[in-house]
C-alpha positions as CSV (number, residue, x, y, z in Angstrom):
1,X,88.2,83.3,52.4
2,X,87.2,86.7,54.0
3,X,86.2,85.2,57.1
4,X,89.4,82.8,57.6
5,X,91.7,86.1,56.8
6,X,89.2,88.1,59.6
7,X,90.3,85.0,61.9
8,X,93.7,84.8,61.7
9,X,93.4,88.4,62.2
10,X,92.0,88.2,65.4
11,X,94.0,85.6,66.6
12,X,97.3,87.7,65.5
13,X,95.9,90.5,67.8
14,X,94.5,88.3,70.8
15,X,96.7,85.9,71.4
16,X,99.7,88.3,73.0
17,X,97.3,89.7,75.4
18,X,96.2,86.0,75.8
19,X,100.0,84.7,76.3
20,X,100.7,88.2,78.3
21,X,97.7,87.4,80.6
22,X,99.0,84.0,81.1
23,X,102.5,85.1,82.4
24,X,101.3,87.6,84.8
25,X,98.8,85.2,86.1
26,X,101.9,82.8,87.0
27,X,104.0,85.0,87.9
28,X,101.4,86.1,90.6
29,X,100.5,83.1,91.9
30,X,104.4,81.9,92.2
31,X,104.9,85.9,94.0
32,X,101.3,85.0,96.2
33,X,103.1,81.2,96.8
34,X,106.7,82.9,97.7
35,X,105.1,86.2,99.8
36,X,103.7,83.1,101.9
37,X,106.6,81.3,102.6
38,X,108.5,84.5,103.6
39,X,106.0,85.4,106.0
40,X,105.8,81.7,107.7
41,X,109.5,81.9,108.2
42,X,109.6,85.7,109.9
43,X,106.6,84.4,112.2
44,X,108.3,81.3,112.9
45,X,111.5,83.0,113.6
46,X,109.6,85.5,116.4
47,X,108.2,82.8,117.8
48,X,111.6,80.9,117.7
49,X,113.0,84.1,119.5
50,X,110.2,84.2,121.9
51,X,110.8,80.6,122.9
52,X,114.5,81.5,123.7
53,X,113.3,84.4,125.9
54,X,111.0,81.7,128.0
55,X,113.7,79.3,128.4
56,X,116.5,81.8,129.1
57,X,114.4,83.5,132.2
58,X,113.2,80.3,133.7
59,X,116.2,79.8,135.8
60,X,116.2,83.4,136.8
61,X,112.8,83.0,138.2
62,X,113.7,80.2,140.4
63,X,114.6,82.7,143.4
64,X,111.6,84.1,143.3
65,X,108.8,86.6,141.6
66,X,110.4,89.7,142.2
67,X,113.8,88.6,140.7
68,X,111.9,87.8,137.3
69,X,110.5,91.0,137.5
70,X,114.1,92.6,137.3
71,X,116.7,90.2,135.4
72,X,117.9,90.9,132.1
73,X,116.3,89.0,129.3
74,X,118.7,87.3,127.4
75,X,118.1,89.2,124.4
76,X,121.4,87.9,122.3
77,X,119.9,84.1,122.7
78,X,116.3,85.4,121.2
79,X,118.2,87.4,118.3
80,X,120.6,84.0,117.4
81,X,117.1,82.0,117.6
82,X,115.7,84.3,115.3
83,X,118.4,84.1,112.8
84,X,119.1,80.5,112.6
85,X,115.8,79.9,111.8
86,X,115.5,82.8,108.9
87,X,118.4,81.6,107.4
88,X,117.0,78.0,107.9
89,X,114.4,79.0,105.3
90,X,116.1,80.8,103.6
91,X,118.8,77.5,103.1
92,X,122.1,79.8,104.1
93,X,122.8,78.3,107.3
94,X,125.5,80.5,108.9
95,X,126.3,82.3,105.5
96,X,127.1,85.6,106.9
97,X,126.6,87.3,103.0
98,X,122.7,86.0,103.3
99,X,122.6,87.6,107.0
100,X,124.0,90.9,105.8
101,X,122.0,91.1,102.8
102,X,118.4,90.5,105.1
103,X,120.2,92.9,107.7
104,X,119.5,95.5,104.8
105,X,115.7,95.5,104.8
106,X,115.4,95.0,108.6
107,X,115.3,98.4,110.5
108,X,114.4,96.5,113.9
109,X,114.4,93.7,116.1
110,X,112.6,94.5,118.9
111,X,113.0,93.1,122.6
112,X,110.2,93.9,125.1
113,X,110.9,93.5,128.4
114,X,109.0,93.5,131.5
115,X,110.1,97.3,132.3
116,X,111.7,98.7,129.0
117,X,112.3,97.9,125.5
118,X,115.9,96.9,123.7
119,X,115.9,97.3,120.2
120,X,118.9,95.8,117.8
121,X,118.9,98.4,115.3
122,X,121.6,99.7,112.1
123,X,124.3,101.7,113.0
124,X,127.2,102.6,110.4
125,X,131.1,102.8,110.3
126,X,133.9,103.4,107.7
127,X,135.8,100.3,107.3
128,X,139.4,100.4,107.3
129,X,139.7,101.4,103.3
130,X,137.1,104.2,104.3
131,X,133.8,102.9,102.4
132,X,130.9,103.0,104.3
133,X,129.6,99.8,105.8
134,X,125.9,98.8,107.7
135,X,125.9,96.8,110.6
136,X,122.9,96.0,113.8
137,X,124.0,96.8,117.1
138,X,121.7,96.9,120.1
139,X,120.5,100.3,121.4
140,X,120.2,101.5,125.2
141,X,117.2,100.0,127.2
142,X,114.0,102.4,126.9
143,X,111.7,102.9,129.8
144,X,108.0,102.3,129.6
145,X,108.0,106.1,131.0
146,X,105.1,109.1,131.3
147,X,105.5,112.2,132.7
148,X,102.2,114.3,134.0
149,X,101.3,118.0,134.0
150,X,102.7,117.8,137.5
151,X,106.1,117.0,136.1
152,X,105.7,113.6,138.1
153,X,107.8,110.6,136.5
154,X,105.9,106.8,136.3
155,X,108.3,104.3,135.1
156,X,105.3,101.6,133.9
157,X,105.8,97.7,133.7
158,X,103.8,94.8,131.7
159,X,101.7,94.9,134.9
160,X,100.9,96.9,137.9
161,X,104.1,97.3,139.4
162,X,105.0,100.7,139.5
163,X,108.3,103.4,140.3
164,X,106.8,107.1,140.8
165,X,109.3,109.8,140.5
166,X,108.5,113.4,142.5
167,X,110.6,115.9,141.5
168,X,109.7,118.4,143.7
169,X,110.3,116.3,146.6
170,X,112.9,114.1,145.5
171,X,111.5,110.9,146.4
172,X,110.5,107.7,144.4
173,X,108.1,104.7,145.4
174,X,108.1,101.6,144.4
175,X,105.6,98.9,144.6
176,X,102.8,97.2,143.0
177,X,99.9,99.7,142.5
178,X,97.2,98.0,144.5
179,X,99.7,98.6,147.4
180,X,100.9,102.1,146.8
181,X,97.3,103.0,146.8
182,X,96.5,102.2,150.3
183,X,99.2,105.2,151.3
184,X,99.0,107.1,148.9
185,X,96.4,109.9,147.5
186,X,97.8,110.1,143.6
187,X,94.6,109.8,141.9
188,X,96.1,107.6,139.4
189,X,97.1,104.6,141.8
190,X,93.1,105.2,142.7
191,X,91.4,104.4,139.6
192,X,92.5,100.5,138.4
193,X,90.8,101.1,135.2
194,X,92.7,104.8,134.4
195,X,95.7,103.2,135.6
196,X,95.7,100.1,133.4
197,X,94.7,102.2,130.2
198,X,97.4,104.6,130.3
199,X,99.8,101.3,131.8
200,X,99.0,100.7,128.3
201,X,99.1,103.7,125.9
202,X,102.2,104.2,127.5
203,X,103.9,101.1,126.3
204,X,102.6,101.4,123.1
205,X,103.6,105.0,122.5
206,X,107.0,104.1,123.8
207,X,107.7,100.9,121.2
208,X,106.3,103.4,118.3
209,X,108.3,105.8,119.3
210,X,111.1,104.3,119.5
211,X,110.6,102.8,116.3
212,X,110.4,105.7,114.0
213,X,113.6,106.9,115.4
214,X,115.3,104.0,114.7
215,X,113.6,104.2,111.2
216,X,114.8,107.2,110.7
217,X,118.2,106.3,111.4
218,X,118.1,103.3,109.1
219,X,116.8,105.3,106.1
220,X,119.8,107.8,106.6
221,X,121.9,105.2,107.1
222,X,121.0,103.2,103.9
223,X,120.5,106.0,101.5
224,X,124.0,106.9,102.6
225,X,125.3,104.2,101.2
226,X,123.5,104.4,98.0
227,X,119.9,102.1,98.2
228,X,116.9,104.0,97.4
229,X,114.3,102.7,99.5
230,X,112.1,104.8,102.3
231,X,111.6,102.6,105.1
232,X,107.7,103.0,107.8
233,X,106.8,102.2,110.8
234,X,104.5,99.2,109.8
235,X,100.8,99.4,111.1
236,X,99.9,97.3,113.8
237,X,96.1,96.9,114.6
238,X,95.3,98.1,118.2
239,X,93.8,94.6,118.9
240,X,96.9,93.1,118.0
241,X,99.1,95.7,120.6
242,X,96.6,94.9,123.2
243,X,96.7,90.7,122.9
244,X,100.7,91.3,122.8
245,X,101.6,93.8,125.7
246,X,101.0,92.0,128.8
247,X,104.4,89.9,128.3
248,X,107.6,89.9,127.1
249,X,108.3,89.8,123.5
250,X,109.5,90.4,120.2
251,X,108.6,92.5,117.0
252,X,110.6,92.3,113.8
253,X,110.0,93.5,110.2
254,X,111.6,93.3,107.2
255,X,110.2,95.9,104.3
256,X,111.4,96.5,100.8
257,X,112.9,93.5,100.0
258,X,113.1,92.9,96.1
259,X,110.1,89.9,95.2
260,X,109.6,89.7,91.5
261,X,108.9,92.9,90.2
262,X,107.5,93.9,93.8
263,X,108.9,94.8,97.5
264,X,108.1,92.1,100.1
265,X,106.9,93.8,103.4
266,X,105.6,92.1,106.1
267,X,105.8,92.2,110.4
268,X,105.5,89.3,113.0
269,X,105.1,90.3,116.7
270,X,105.0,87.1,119.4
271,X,104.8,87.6,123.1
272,X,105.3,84.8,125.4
273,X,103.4,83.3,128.9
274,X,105.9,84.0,131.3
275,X,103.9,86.9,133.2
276,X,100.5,84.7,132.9
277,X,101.6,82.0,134.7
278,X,99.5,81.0,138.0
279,X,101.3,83.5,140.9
280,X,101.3,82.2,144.7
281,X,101.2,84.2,147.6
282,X,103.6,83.2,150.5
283,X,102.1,83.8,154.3
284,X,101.8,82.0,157.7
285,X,98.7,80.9,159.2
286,X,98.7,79.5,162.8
287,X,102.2,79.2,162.5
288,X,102.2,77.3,159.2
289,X,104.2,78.6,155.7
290,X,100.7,78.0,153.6
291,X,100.7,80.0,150.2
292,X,97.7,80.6,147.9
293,X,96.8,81.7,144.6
294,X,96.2,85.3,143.4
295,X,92.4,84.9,143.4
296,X,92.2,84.7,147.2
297,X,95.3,86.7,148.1
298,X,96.0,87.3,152.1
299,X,96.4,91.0,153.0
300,X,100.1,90.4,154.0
301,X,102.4,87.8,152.4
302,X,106.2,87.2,152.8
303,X,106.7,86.3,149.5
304,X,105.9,86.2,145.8
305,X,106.1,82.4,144.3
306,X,105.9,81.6,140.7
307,X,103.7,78.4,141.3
308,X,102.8,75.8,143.3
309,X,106.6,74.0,142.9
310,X,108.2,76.6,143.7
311,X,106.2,77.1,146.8
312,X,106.4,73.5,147.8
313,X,110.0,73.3,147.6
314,X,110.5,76.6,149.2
315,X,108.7,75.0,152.1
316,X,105.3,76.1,151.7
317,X,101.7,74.2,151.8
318,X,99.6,75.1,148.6
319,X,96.4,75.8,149.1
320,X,93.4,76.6,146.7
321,X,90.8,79.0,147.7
322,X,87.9,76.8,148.3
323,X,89.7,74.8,151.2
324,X,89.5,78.0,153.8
């Protein structure tokens, strides 16, 4: 009788640890299953945005490398890619409340370009019966920009062309830095390997920095009008900067969104091809428009062609390297 008292006992003590145990479990796996699902739909709505950037600069490039280089991407047709497809998830197609609401916990979306960064960021405004109100707008273009000791100004790209600004003399070049190099004796345009490493921090620095202002900005914003939340500049492996910076792109993050008794945080950062494409290099031989690839270059070229169509059609012969 002892023992079956003892028993019941224990089981009277056990099993609401036993049944607490249980519901944490589940509600851990269903928070593992839906932290999942979020972060499939933010990366497929980068890489929906990057897509849009692809498709909206092809017909740009058609007159030619060096336009590419300079258009505009069309940033508003990467953001609307973006959102259809996290409301898509999220089942609130065109439901400008569910929009609003995600707008709240996304400090960022993040355009970059091939010379400068755009970034559709929070901004806030008193609404006609004077509450406060949150709303994205997009931000002046950025430069990929460094300044020496020398006070000199290099305006980087996502590859080696290059605008140096002296402001002692006034002047700027321009040019790809293989090219500058040949006239020039800035040490920089000298060493390849110098140049391409600080081609690079200098991007990077630039996104981050612009980044934690705009963080900055959002968390004033926000706590303004009442949410208690600290938003960060999420922490992006140096690998993952490096695979990402030789192209156009897109970074967005949402942090701090309510999941369960927890905050959902989580990044996705897509570049596209468009700059690793197969380059052809316009010239005449012997009185014929031939053009070749980048890995046998000619000295002199009159023009830059995005491949071997484009060539053709602009009535050059493609060549590859091992016909000369």
């Amino acid at each position: 009788m002892k023992l079956l008292k003892w028993s019941i006992l224990f089981v009277a003590i056990v099993l609401p640890f036993f049944w607490v145990n249980q519901l944490q479990a589940r509600e851990l796996y269903e928070k593992l299953q839906l932290e999942d699902r979020y972060n499939d739909m933010l990366n497929q709505a980068v890489d929906d945005a990057v897509h849009s950037l692809s498709l909206a600069l092809i017909p740009a490039m058609e007159s030619g490398y060096e336009a590419m280089k300079r258009v505009d991407l069309n940033k508003e047709a990467a953001l609307a890619s973006f959102w259809d497809t996290l409301l898509l998830y999220l089942d609130g197609a065109e439901d400008r409340w569910t929009k609003q609401a995600i707008a709240y916990y996304m400090p960022a979306f993040l355009v970059m370009g091939y010379n400068g960064i755009e970034v559709y960021a929070s901004d806030s405004y008193d609404g006609a019966d004077g509450e406060a109100s949150l709303h994205h707008v997009w931000h002046p273009k950025q430069p990929y920009m460094y300044r020496d000791e020398q006070g000199m100004l290099y305006a980087f790209t996502l590859d080696e062309y290059i605008q140096i600004y002296d402001p002692i003399s006034k002047t700027t070049e321009r040019g790809f830095r293989r090219e500058l190099a040949e006239q020039s004796m800035n040490p920089l345009l000298q060493d390849a390997e110098r140049f391409d490493t600080l081609r690079r921090q200098t991007i990077i620095s630039t996104i981050q920095s612009m980044l934690e202002s705009t963080i900055a900005i959002h968390n004033a914003e926000i706590m303004r009008l009442g949410m208690q939340y600290t938003f960060t500049l999420p922490v992006i492996e140096d690998e993952e900067w490096q695979n990402t910076i030789d192209d156009v792109g897109v970074l967005a993050f949402i942090q701090g969104l309510p999941l369960g008794s927890s905050k959902y945080n989580h990044y996705a950062l897509g570049a596209s091809k468009i700059m690793r494409r197969q380059l052809y290099y316009g010239t005449m031989r012997d009185g014929v428009k031939v053009a070749y690839p980048a890995e046998c270059q000619p000295t002199e070229y009159e023009e830059v062609l995005f491949s071997s169509k484009q060539a053709a059609e602009r009535g050059f012969f493609p060549r590859n390297c091992k016909r000369e």
